[in-house]
N, C-alpha and C positions, 0 to 999 in steps of 0.2 A: 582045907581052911583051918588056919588053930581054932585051939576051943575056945580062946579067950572072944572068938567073933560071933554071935550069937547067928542062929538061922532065919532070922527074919529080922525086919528092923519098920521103923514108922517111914514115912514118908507124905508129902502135902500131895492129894488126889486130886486132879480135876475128872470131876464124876460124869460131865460133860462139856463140850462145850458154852461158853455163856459170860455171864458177868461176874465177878470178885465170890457172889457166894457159891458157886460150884465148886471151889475148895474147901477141904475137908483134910484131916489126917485119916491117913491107912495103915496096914500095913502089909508088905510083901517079903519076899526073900531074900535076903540080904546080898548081892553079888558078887563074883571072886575074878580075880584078875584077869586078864589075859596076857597072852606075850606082850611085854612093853607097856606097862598098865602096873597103875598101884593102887591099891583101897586106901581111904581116906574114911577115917574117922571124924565126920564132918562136925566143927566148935558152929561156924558161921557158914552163911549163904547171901549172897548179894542177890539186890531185887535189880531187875532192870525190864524196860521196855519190851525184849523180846519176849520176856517172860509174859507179862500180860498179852502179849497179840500171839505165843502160842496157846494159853488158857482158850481163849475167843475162840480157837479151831481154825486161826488164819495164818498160822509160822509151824507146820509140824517137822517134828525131826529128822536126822538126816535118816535113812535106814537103818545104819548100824552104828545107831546112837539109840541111847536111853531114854524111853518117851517121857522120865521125870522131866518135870519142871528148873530149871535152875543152871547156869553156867559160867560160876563161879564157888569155889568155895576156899575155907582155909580149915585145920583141921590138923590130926597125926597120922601119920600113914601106919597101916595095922599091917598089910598082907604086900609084897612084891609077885609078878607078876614072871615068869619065865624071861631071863634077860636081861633085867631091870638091876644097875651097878651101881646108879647116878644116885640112888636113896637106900636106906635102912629102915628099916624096920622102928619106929619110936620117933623120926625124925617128924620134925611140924613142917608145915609147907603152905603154900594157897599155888591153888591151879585153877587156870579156864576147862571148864570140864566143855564132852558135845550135850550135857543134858545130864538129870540127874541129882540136882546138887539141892534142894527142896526133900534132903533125906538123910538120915542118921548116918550112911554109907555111902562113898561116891566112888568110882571108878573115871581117873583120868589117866590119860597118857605121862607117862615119866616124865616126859620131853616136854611135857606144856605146864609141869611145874616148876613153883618158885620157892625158894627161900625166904621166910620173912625178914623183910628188911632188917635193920639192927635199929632198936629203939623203937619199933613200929607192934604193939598187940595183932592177938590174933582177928579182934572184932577187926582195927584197921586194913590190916593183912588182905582178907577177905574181898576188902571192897573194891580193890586194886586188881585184877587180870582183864577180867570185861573190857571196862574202861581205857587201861591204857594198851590192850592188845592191838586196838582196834585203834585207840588215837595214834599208835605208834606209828602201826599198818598203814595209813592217809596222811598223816602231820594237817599241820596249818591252815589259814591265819584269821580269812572272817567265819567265826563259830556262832551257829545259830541255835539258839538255847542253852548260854554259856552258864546258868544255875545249876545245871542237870549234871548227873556223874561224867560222861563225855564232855562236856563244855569246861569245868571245871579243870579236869585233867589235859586237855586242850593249852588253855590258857597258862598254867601251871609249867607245862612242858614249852610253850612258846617262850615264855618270860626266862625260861632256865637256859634255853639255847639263844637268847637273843633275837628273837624275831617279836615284832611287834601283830598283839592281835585285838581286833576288833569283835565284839561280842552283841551279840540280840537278846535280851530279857523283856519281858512282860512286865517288870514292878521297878518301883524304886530301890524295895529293900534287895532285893534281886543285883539290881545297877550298884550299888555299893557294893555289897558283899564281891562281885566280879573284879570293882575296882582294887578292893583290900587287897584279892587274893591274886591280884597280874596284869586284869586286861588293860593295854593301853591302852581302851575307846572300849565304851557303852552306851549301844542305843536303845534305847527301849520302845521296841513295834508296832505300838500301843498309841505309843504319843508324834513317833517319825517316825517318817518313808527313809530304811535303812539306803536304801538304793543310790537318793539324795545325800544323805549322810556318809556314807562312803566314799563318794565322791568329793565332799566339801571336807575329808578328814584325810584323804591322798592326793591331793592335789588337781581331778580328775584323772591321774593313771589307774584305778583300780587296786584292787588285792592282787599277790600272787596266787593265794590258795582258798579256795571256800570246802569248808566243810560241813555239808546239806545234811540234815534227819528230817525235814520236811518239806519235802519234795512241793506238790500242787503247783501254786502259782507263784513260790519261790523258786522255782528252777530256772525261769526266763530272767526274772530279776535276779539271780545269783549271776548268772552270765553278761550281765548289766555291768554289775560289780568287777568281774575279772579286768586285771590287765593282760596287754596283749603277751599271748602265749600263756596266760595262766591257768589253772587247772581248779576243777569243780569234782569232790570226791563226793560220792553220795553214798550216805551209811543205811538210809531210813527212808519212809514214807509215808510219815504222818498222817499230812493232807493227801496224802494219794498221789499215785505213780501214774494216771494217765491222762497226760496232759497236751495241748495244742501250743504249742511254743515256734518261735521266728528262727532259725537255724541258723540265719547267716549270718548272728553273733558270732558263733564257730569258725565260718569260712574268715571272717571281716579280720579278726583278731586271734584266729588262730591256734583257738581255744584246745583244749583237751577235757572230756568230761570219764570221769572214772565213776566204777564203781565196785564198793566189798560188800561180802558178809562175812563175818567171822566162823559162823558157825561150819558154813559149808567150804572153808577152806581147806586145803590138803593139808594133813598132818605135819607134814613136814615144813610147809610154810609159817604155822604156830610155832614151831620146836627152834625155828629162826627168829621167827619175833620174840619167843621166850627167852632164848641167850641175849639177845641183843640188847630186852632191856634187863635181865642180869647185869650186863654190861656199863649200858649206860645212863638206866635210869635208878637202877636199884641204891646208886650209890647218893644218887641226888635228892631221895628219902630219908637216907643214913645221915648227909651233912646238911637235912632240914630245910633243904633247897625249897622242896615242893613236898607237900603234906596231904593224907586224904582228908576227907569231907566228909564224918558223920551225921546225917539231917536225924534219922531215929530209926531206932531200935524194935521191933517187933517178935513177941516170944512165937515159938515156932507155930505153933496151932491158930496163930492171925495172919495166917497167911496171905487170907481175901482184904484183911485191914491194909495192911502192905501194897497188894496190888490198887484198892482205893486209893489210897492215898499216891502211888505212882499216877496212875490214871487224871488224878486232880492237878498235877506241876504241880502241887502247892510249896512241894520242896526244894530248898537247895542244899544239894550233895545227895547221899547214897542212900540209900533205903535199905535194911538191911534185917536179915532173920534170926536171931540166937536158935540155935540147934540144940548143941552138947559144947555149953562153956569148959576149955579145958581147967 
């Protein structure tokens, strides 16, 4: 390892499982690459969902993955890994890491990094792999929780390729900001039966696509929603995954119900998503098409504030850690 990389570095602890204050800084030994792997001098860290439901001790990682917290970051890469052609050494990037990224030091796969868009910082950089790995992975069209970094990015990416999408929020100011930033329809869950609302905004055909992160007793009413042959990708389980639902919504219309995790995908299906939105999306950042969504800033050591504040929706767009500002 050069000597410019110090032997230990800080990193955000969960000291046990629990709630927001089990977080702490630490510090351990700083990691070095493997084959097809680069070190990442971490600027930024993205907060997301999974992040708090592994804190809790209910999403642990994959084996041979990094039990840090964290799976996203942006940053410089310091060290290349045996293999590794695609980066240099000085070059900046953001990558979806398996873990880890809640630290001064990350190791990701070569292949699941990005280039920062052109015109896009490294805070923005950052908030971008999670998000759109995962919307890229599922696509469209009714998005439930369209404030939140997926919904956002969702919406963003429907509007950019021409499809029309419908969004669920809990506020008004929520139901604006969705409007400004794309959806063509917002219902807010609070005030209306989306289910009804769908129907009275398609004509009674339905969505093509629903994209579920709270499962419970929207999974029957998602399939409500669909039109026939259309498909229900399910990211998440908010309200909970075990549910008594009517099936032959399925049979009746023919339905298809999927479901991802990102985390636990095959390397090489990231390394596809990762070119692809190279491809096709990175450029539609560049010509201002679609923009991230800073909600705030958290200096590293508020980690637990971070995850509060996720835990609350209070916000719309990303939630985010400053590390090591380059």
């Amino acid at each position: 390892m050069p000597a410019a990389i110090p032997a230990t570095m800080r990193y955000v602890k969960a000291r046990e499982p629990g709630l927001p204050e089990v977080l702490s800084l630490d510090t351990t030994s700083t990691p070095s690459p493997k084959a097809g792997e680069v070190l990442i001098e971490v600027s930024y860290a993205g907060v997301n969902r999974p992040d708090c439901i592994q804190r809790a001790g209910l999403y642990p990682p994959p084996p041979d993955a990094s039990p840090i917290i964290g799976l996203e970051v942006s940053g410089r890469v310091v060290a290349l890994g045996d293999g590794v052609s695609e980066w240099r050494v000085g070059d900046f990037v953001c990558a979806l890491t398996p873990g880890g990224g809640y630290a001064e030091y990350c190791l990701a796969p070569a292949a699941h990094c990005l280039p920062l868009p052109r015109g896009l910082a490294l805070l923005e950089a950052a908030s971008l792999p999670e998000n759109y790995f995962t919307v890229w992975n599922n696509l469209f069209v009714l998005v439930h929780g369209g404030s939140g970094g997926i919904g956002l990015a969702a919406i963003q990416l429907a509007k950019a390729f021409d499809a029309k999408s419908i969004t669920t929020v809990g506020s008004a100011d929520k139901a604006a900001f969705c409007r400004d930033i794309g959806a063509a329809h917002v219902i807010n869950y609070r005030e209306q039966d989306f289910v009804a609302e769908v129907a009275t905004i398609t004509g009674k055909k339905g969505v093509d696509v629903v994209l579920d992160m709270v499962g419970g007793d929207y999974i029957e009413k998602n399939m409500k929603c669909l039109a026939i042959e259309g498909r229900m990708a399910i990211i998440a389980f908010l309200q909970g995954s075990k549910v008594t639902v009517d099936w032959r919504h399925i049979m009746m219309r023919r339905l298809t119900i999927t479901g991802s995790t990102l985390r636990a995908s095959p390397v090489q299906r990231k390394a596809e998503i990762a070119a692809s939105l190279r491809n096709k999306v990175w450029p539609l950042f560049e010509a201002k098409k679609i923009k991230p969504v800073i909600f705030r800033v958290f200096p590293f050591a508020e980690a637990a504030e971070a995850h509060r504040l996720m835990e609350s929706s209070a916000h719309i767009g990303k939630i985010m850690l400053e590390v090591r500002p380059a």
